[in-house]
C-alpha positions in Angstrom: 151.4 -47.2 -27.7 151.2 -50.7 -26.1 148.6 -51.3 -24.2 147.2 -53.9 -21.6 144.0 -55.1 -20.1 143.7 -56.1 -16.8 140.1 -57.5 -15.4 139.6 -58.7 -11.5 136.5 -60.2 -10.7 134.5 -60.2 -7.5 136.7 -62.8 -5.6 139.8 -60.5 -5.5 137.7 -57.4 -4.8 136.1 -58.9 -2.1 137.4 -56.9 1.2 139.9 -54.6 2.0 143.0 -56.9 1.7 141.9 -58.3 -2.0 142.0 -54.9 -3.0 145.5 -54.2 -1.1 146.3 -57.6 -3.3 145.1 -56.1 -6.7 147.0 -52.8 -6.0 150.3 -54.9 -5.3 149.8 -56.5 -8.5 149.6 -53.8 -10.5 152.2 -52.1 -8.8 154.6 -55.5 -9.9 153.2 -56.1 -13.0 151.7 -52.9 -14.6 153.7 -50.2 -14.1 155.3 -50.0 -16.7 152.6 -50.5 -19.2 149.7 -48.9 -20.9 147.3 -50.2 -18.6 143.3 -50.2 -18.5 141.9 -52.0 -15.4 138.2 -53.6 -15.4 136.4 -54.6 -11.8 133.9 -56.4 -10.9 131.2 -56.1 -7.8 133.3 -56.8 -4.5 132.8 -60.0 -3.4 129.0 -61.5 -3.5 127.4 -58.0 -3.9 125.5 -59.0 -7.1 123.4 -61.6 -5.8 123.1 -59.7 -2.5 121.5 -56.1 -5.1 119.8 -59.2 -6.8 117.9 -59.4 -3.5 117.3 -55.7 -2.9 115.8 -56.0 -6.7 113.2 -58.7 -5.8 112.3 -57.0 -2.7 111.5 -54.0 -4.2 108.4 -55.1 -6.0 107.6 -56.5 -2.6 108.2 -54.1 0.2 110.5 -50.9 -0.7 110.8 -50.1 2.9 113.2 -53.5 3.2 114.5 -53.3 0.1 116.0 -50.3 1.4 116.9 -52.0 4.5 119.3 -54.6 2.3 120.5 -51.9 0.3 121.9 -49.9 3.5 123.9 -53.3 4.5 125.5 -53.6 1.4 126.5 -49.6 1.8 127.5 -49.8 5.5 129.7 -53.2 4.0 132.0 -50.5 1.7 131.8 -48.1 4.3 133.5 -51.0 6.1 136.1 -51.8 3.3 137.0 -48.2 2.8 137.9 -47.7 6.7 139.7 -51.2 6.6 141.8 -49.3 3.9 142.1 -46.3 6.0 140.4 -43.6 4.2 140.0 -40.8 6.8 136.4 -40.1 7.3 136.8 -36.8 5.1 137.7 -38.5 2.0 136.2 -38.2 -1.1 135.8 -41.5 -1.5 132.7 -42.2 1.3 130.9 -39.4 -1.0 131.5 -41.3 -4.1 130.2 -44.1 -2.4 127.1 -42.2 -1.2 126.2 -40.7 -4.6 125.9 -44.4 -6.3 124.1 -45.4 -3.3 121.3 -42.6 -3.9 121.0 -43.5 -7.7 119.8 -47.0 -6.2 117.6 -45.3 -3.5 115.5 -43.2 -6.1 114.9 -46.2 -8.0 113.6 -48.3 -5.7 111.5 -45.6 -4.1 110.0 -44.6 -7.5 106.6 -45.5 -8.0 105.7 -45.3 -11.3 105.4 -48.8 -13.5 108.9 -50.0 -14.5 109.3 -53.8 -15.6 111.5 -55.8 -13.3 114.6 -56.0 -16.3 114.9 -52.4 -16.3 115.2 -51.8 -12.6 117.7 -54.5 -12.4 119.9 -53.0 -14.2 119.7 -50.0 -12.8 120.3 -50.9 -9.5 122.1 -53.9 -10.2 125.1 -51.7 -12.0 125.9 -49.9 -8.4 128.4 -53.2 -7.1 130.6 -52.7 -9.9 130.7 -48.4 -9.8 131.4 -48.7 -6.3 134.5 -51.1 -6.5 135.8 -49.6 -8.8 135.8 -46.4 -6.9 137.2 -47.8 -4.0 139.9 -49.8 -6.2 140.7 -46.3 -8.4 141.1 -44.3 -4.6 143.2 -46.9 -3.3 145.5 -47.4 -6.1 145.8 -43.3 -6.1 146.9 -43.6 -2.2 149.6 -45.5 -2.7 150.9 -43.3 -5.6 149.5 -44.4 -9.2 148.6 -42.1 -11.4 145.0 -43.5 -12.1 142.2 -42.6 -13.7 138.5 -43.5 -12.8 136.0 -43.9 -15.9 132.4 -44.6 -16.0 132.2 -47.4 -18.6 128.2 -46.4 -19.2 129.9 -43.6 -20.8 131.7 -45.3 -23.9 130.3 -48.6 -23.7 126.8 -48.0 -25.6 124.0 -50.8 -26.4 120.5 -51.5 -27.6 117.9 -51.4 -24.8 117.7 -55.1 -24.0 117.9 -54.9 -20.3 120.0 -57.8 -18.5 121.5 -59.0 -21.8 122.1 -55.6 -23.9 123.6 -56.2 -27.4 126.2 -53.6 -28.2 126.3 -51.1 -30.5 129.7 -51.4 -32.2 130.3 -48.3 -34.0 129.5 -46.2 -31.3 130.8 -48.0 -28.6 134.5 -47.9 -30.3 134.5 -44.8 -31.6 133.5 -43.7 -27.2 136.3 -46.1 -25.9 138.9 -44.5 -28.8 137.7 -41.1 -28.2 137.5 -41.1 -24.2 140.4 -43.6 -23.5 143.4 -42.7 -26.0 144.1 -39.3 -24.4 144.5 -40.5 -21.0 146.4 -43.1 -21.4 149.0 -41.5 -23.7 149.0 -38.5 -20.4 150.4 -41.6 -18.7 147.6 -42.2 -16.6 146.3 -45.9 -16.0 142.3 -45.9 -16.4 140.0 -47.8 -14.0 136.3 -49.2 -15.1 133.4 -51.3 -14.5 132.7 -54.4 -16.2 128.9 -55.5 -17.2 127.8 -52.1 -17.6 126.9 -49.9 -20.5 124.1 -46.7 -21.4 121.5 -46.6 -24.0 121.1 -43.7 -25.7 118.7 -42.4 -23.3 121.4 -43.0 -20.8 119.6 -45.8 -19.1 122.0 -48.1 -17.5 122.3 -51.8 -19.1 124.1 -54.7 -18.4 125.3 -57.3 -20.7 124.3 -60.6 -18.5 125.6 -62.1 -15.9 129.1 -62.1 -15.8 130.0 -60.1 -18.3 132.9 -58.3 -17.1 135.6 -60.8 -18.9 133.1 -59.3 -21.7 133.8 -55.8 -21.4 137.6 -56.2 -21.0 137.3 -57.9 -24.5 135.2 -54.8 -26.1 138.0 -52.5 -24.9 141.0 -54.8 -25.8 139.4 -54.8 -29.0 139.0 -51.0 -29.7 142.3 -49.6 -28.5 144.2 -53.2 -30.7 145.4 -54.0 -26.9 148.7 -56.3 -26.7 147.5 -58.8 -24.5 144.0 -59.2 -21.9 144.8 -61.1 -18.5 141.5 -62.1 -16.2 143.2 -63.0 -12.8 141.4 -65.5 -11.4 141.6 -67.5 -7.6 142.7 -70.6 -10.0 146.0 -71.0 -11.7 144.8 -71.1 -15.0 142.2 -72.9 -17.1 141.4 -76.1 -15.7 140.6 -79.2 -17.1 137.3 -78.8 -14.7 136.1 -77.5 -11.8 138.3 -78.5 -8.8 135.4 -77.9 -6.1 133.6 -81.0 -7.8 136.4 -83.1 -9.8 139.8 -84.8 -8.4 142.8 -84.7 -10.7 141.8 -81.8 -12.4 144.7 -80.3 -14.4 145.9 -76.7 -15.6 145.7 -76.5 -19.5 149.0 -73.9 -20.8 147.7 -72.9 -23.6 144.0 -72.9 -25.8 143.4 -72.2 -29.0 140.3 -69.5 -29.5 138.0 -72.2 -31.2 138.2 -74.4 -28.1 138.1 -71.6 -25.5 134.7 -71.0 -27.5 133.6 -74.4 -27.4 134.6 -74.7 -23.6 132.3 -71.5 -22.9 129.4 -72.3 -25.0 129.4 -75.6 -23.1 128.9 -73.7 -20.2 132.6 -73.4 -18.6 132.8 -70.6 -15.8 136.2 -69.7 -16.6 135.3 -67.1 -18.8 132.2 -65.3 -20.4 130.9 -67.1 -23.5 131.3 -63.6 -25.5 134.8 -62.9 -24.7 136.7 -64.6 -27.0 135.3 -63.2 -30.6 136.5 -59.8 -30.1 139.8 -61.1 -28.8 140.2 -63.1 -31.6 139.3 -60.7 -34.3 142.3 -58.7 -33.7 144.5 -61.9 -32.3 144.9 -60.3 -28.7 145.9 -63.5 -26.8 144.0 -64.0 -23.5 146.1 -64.6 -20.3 144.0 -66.1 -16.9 146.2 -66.2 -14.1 146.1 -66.4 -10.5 145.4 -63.1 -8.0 146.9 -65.5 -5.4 149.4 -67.1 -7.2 150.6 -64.0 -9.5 154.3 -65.0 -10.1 152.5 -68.5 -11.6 152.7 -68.5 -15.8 148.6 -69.5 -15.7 147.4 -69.9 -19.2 146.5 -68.8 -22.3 144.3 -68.6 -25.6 145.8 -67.6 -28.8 145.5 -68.1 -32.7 144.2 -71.8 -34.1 146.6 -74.2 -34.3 146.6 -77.9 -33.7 146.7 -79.0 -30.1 146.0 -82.2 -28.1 143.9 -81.9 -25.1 143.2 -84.4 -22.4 139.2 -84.6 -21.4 137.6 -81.4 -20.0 135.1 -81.7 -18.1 131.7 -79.0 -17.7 129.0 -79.6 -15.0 126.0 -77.7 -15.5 123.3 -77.7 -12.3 119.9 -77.1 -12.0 119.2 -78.2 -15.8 115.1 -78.7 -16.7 114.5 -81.0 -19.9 111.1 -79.2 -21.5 109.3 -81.5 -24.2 107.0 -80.0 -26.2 104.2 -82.1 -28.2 101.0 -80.2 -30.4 98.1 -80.5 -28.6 96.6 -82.1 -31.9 99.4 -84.6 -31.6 100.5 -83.8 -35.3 103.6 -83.8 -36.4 106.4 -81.5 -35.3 106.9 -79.4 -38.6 109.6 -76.8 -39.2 106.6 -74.3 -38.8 106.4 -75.2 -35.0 110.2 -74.9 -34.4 110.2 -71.5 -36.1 108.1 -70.8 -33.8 109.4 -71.8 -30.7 112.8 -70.7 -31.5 111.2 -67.3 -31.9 109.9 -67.6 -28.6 113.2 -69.1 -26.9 114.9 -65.5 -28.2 112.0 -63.3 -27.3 112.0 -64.8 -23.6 116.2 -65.4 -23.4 116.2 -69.0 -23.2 119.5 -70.6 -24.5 119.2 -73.8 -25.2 121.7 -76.5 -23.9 120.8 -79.2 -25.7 117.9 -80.3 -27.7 116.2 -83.2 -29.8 113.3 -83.6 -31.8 110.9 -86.7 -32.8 108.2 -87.4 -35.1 105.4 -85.7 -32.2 107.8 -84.2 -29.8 110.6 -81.2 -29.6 112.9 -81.4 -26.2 115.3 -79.2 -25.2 117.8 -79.0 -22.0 117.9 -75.4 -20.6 119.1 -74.3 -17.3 116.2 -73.5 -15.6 114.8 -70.1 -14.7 111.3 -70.2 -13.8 110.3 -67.1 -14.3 111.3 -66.7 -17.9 109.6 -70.3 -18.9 107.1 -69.6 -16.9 106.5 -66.9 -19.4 106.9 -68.9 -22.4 104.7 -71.4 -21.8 101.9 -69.0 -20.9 102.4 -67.7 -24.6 101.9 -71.2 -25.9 99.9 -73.1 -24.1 97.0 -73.0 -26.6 99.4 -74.8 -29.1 101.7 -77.1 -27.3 101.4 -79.4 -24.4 104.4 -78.9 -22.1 106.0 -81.3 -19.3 109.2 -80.6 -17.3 111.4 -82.5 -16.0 113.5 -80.4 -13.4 116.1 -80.8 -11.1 119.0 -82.3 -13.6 122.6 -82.0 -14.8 124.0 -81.7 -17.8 127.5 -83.4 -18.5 129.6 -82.1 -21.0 132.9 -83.6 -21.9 135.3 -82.2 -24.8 137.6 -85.0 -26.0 136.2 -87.7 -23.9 137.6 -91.3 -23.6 135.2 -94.1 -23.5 136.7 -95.3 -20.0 135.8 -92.4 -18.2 132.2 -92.1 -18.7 131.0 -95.2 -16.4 132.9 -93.8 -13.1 131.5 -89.7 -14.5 127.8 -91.5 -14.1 128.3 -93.4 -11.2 124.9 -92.9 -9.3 123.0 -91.3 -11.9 120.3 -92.0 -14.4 120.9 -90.4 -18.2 118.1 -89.1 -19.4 119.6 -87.9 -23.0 122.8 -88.3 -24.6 124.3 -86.8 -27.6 127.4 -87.5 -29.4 129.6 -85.8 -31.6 133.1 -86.4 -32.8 135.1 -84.7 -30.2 132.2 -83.9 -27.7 129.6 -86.0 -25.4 126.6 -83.8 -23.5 124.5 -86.1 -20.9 121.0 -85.0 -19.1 121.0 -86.9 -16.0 119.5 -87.1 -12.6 120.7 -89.0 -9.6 119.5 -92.5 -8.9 116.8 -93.2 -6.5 118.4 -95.3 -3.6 117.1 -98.5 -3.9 117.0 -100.0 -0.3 116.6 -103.9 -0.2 113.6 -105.3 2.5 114.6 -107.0 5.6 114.2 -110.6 4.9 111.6 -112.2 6.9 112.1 -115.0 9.2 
């Protein structure tokens, strides 16, 4: 049985005519195939539940406020699609909605992880119940499966590790028999259950993720992420002019491109992929008939300079307070720390009294750290910085990539240069006197 993954994201989810879109493509492209279908949140539900999450330790009574918008919004999309006001669908809707509900009205101690992910987990269950309705309306045989029951992972809430055995044997188990019935399967990316059956998610993002886990399990043909870009671009066209479409990747440099922070895809998608070499299509949702792009098995390619720009970077230095030496017995223990608290580390350099490292900056988690250490180290920040990271750079291009900017560390390696940099103060000359 050949079979194909398909994931959409937010952006073609996000109203009633994305999800008309995404059926049409299916429709064109799917029918005839063995086809498992991952969805994201609609649109910018995520960071809209991210509020209804904060305000919940603040004042439950708004919280619930926000999280009646964000229902009354797929209320909206669902009667945009014409769902008469007896359909199944608005209680499907309604039952995710009171999961949320109980949470945030519970009292009892949870930690702030936890009931993120449970509440965070109901964008992605409810577009993919509007997507799974729709696509049965207009006459494919679908069906709708909750990925919290085969996708199974340790209880590290916001950034859950999975558990592999389990997790394929549940995908094998739950998704073999309906697709060889003929039925196409609809899920949830970022999602999964401990054993408890508490929900998880596996950081932000990680739908592209989840599409990988399955393509892994059931040896898919192929994975395609449709995207509002063509393909994989040489960078990001909202910042960068003459930004190009790269046709084809390797895995290693679809890795390298991801763990330099490039949005096209989710830094943990590639490995499973490329374990069983599935090859990785991105194409357009807008553009569908486009060829897009696409990572397979290493061999030797030439690339032109690609480009990553990574915001809101904060450059950390550490120092002992005894202005000793930075030993390896100080790094062990930092790098401990980093794991415990979920701090990756961008970039980082050491000196004799002195560790540094580039991180994008969440306050509340190094916030946290620092707390834990401040007995030891002496910490300064330096925030509101960029990081540039360019894969196969040329010399010439560097000067006009800086223009404006101060560069506060630089690394380079043989195919790769990462810059911390901050803008330039504007230096305004005096009026001359007369």
């Amino acid at each position: 049985m050949s079979i194909q993954v398909y994931k959409f994201g937010g952006a073609s989810v996000k109203n009633h005519e994305g999800i008309r879109n995404v059926a049409n493509i299916i429709k064109k492209y799917g029918l005839q195939k063995s086809l498992i279908i991952v969805v994201s949140a609609t649109g910018k539900t995520t960071n809209q539940l991210e509020e209804v999450i904060k305000e919940k330790f603040k004042n439950i009574k708004s919280a619930l406020e926000l999280l009646k918008a964000i229902h009354e919004k797929h209320i909206h999309i669902a009667q945009e699609l014409g769902f008469e006001e007896e359909h199944v669908v608005y209680q499907e809707i309604q039952e995710h909605f009171v999961e949320a509900e109980w949470i945030i009205e519970e009292t009892r101690e949870m930690s702030f992880d936890y009931v993120y992910d449970q509440i965070i987990a109901v964008g992605e269950l409810i577009s993919s119940r509007i997507l799974s309705r729709w696509l049965e309306k207009v006459g494919i045989d679908i069906e709708w499966i909750d990925a919290r029951e085969i996708i199974q992972t340790n209880d590290t809430y916001r950034d859950a590790r999975i558990e592999w055995e389990n997790t394929n044997s549940k995908i094998i188990n739950t998704l073999s028999p309906v697709l060889r019935n003929g039925k196409m399967i609809v899920t949830q990316g970022f999602i999964g259950s401990t054993t408890e059956n508490n929900t998880t998610t596996l950081g932000r993002e990680g739908s592209d993720y989840t599409a990988a886990i399955l393509s892994s399990a059931v040896q898919a043909e192929s994975m395609t992420i449709w995207k509002d870009v063509p393909g994989i671009l040489t960078a990001d066209p909202a910042k960068f002019l003459n930004v190009s479409k790269l046709d084809r990747l390797t895995y290693t440099e679809a890795i390298e491109m991801t763990y330099y922070g490039a949005k096209v895809i989710h830094p943990k998608t590639i490995q499973p992929l490329k374990l069983k070499s599935i090859p990785l299509y991105v194409k357009s949702f807008i553009h569908p008939e486009g060829e897009g792009s696409v990572i397979t098995g290493d061999i030797d390619l030439e690339y032109p300079p690609i480009v990553v720009l990574e915001p809101n970077q904060a450059l950390v230095h550490f120092s002992s307070n005894d202005l000793s030496f930075i030993a390896e017995h100080h790094l062990a223990h930092l790098f401990k720390l980093f794991e415990k608290h979920r701090i990756k580390i961008n970039m980082m350099r050491n000196t004799a009294i002195s560790f540094s490292v580039c991180v994008s900056y969440d306050p509340d988690r190094l916030n946290r750290m620092i707390d834990e250490i401040k007995n030891e180290f002496r910490v300064i920040i330096d925030l509101n910085l960029e990081l540039i990271t360019v894969r196969h750079y040329i010399d010439s291009m560097l000067p006009k990539l800086v223009e404006e900017k101060i560069i506060i560390l630089e690394e380079r390696i043989r195919k790769t240069i990462q810059m911390v940099v901050k803008n330039a103060p504007s230096i305004i000359p005096k009026p001359s006197e007369s």
